[in-house]
C-alpha positions in Angstrom: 20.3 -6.9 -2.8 17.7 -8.8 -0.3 15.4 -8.0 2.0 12.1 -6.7 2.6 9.4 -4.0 1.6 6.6 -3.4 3.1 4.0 -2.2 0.6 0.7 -0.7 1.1 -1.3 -2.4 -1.5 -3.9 0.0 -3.5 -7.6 -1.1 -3.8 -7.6 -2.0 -7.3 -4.4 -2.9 -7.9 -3.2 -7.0 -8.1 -0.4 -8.1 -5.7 1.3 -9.5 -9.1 1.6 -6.0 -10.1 3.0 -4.8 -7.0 5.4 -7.2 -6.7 5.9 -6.6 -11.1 7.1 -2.7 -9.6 9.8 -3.6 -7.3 11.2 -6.5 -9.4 11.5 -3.8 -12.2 13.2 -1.3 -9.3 15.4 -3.3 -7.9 16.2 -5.6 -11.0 16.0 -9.1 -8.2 13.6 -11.6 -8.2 10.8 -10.5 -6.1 7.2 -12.5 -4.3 5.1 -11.2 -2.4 4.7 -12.7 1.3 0.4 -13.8 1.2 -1.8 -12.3 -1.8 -4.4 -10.2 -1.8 -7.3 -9.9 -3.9 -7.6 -6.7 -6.0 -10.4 -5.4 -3.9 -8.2 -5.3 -0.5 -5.8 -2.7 -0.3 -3.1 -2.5 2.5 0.1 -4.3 3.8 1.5 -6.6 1.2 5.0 -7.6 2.5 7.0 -8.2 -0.6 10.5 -10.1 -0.3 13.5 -8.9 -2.5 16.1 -11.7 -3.9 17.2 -14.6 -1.4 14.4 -13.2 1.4 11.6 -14.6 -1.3 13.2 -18.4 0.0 11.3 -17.0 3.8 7.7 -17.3 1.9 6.2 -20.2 4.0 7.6 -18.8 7.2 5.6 -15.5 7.0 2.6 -17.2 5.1 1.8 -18.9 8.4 2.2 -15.6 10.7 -0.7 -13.8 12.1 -2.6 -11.1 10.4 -5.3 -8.3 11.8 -7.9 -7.1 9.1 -10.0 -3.9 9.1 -13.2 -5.4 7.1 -16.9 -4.4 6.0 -19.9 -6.7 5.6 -22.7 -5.9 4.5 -25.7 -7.9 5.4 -28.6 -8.8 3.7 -27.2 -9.7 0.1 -25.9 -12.6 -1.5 -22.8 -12.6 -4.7 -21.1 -15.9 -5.6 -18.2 -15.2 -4.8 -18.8 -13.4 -1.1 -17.8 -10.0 -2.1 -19.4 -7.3 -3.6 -17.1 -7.7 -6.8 -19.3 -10.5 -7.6 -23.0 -12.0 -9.2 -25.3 -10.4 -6.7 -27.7 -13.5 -6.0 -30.3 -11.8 -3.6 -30.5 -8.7 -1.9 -33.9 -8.9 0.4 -32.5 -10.6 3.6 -32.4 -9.5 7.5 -30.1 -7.1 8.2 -28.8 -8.1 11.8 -29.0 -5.5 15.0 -25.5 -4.3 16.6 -26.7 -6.7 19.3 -27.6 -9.9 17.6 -24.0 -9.8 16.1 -22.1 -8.6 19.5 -23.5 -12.2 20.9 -22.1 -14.1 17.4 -18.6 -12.7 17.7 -17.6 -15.2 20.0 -19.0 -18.0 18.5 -16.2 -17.3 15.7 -13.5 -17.2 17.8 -11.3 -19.9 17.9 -9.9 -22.3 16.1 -12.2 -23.7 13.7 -12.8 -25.1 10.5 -13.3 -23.2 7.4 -14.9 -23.7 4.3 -12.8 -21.6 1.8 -14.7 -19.0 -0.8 -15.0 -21.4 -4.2 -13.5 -18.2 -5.7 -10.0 -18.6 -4.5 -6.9 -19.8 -5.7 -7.4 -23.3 -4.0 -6.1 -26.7 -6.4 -8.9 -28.9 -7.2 -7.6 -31.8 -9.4 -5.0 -28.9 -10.8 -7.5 -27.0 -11.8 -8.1 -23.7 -9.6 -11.1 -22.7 -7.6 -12.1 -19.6 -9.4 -12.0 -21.3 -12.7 -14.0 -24.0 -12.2 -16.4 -21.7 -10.8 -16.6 -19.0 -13.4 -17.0 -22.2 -15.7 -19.8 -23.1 -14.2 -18.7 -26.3 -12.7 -20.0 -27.8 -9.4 -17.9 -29.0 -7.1 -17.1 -28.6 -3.4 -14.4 -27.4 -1.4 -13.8 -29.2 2.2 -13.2 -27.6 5.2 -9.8 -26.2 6.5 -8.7 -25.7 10.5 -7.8 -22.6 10.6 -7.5 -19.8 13.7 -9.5 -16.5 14.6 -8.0 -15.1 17.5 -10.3 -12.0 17.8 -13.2 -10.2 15.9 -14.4 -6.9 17.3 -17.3 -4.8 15.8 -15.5 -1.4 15.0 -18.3 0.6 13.6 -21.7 0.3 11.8 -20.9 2.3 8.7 -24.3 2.5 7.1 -28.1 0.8 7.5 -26.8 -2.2 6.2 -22.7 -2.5 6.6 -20.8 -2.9 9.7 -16.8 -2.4 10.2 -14.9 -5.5 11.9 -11.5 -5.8 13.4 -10.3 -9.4 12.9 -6.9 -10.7 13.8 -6.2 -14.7 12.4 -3.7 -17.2 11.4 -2.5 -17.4 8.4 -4.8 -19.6 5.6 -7.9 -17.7 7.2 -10.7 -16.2 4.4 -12.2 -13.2 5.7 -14.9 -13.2 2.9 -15.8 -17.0 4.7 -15.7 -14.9 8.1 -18.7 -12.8 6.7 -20.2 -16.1 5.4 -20.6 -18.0 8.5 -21.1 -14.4 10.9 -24.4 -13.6 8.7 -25.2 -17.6 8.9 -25.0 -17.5 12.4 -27.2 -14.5 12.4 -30.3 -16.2 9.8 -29.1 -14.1 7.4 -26.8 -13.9 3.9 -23.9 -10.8 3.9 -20.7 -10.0 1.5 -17.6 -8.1 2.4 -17.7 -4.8 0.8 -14.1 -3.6 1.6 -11.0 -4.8 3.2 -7.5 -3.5 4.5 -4.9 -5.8 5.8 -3.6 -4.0 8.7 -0.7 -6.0 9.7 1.2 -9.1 8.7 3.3 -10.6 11.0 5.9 -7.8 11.8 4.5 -5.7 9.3 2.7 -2.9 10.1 0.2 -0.7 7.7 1.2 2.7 9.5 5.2 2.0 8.3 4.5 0.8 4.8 4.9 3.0 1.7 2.8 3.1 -1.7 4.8 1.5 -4.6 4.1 4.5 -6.2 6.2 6.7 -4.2 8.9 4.7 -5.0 11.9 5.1 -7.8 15.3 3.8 -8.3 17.0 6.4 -6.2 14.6 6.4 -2.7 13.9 2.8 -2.9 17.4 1.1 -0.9 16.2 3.6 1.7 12.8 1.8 2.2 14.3 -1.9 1.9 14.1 -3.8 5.4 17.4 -6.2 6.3 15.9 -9.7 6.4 17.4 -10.5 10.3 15.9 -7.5 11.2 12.5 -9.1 10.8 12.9 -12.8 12.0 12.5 -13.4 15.9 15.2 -15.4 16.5 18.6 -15.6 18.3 21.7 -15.2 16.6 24.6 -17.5 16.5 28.1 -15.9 15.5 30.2 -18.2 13.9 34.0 -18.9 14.5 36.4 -19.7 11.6 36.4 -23.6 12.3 32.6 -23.5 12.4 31.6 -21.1 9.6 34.2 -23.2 7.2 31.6 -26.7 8.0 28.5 -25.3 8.1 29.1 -22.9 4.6 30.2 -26.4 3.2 27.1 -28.0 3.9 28.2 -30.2 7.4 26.7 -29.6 11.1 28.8 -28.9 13.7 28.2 -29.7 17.7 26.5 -27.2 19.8 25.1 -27.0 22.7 22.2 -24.5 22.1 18.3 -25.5 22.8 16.8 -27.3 19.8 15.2 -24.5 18.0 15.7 -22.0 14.6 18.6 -19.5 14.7 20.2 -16.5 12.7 22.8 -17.0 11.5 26.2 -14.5 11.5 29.5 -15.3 10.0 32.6 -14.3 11.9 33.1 -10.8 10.0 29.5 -10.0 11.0 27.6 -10.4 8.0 24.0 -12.1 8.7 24.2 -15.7 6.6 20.7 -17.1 7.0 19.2 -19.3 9.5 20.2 -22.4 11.0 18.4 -25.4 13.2 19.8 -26.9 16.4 18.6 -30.5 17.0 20.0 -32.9 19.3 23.1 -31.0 19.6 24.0 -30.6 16.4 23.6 -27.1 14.2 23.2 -26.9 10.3 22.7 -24.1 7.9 18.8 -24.5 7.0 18.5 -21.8 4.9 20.9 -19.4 2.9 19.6 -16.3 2.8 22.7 -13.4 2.2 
């Protein structure tokens, strides 16, 4: 069994224990394809046996975020699950942050939350800073390739759509908006509305799910990967299954895989002519 589900994470709820539910349904080794924290709640594609080797191919695919700030607090850790540090700043106008948006927009370096998962001397962000040790994390390139104002949801909280590359912290989005705009905010909520291919209106709540309904909600790995296929003939399926590259006159570039009785294999690379299995994924 391999493949893909696409769960929609609840608030509350870890991504380890998602991923904890369909290991136990499915009995496969399981990952999930990006984290997210406990206090976001949507898409969390999870990959099922061989499709977990496809983790740093989706990690880096684009994703589109329904988030709130609110302004005019501080917590440590840029959410609202945190050590509230102040709570008496400016709360922006819809105006003041309509001309900001685009001053986000692009690509642009990052300073990650120091409650994250990031490795500092093997040690991990959030540890260190729950300890009470000071330290500081440098800046990352990462992209934002929009961030629309949905809604203002209350005096003090405003709704933003934001679609970015993968690496991207929204809760350092809401940072540098409200520092653009004199102010201090945290994010209050978030739902990850799409991962790559992955869409929140086609996902499914792990809890829905049991040994009998859950093949019917498992997504065939090809299905999801953008490339072109290659069907193999029996001289050329017999090299590259034993490890050798065989001539080809395709562009240089990724491509899925098929052996001759149809079955999708896994992926493969063209380079100067030459074609070798890159990664087994059946």
């Amino acid at each position: 069994m391999t493949g893909f589900i696409n769960i929609d994470k609840e608030v509350g709820a870890s991504s380890a224990r998602e991923v904890a539910v369909i290991k136990r349904l499915t009995g496969q080794p399981c990952g999930h394809m990006g984290t997210l924290d406990p206090m976001a709640g949507g898409v969390l594609p999870i990959g099922i046996g061989n499709a977990c080797r496809l983790f740093d191919f989706f990690l880096t695919k684009r994703k589109t975020y329904l988030a709130t700030f609110k302004f005019g607090v501080d917590y440590d850790t840029l959410d609202t699950t945190g050590k509230l540090l102040s709570d008496d700043d400016v709360i922006p106008s819809e105006e003041s942050i309509l001309k900001a948006l685009p001053l986000l927009i692009g690509e642009v370096m990052q300073v990650p939350p120091k409650y994250s998962a990031k490795n500092i001397n093997g040690a991990r962000g959030y540890a260190l800073a729950r300890a009470g040790v000071d330290f500081e994390l440098a800046p990352k390139k990462v992209n934002i390739y929009d961030i629309t104002l949905v809604s203002r949801r209350s005096c003090d909280e405003y709704d933003f759509r934001i679609e970015c590359g993968g690496g991207t912290y929204v809760r350092s989005v809401c940072r540098d908006m409200a520092g653009l705009l004199g102010t201090h905010a945290a994010m209050s909520a978030l739902i990850r509305e799409k991962s790559g291919v992955f869409e929140l209106k086609d996902a499914v709540k792990s809890s829905t799910l049991n040994k009998d309904n859950i093949l019917s909600h498992i997504i065939p790995t090809d299905s999801v990967l953008p490339f072109e296929a290659v069907h193999l003939s029996g001289d050329q399926q017999k090299k590259l299954l034993n490890g050798l590259s065989v001539p080809t006159s395709l562009n240089d570039g990724t491509y899925k895989i098929y052996l001759e009785d149809g079955h999708f294999y896994g992926l493969g690379v063209a380079d100067d002519c030459r074609l070798k299995v890159k990664t087994k994924l059946c």
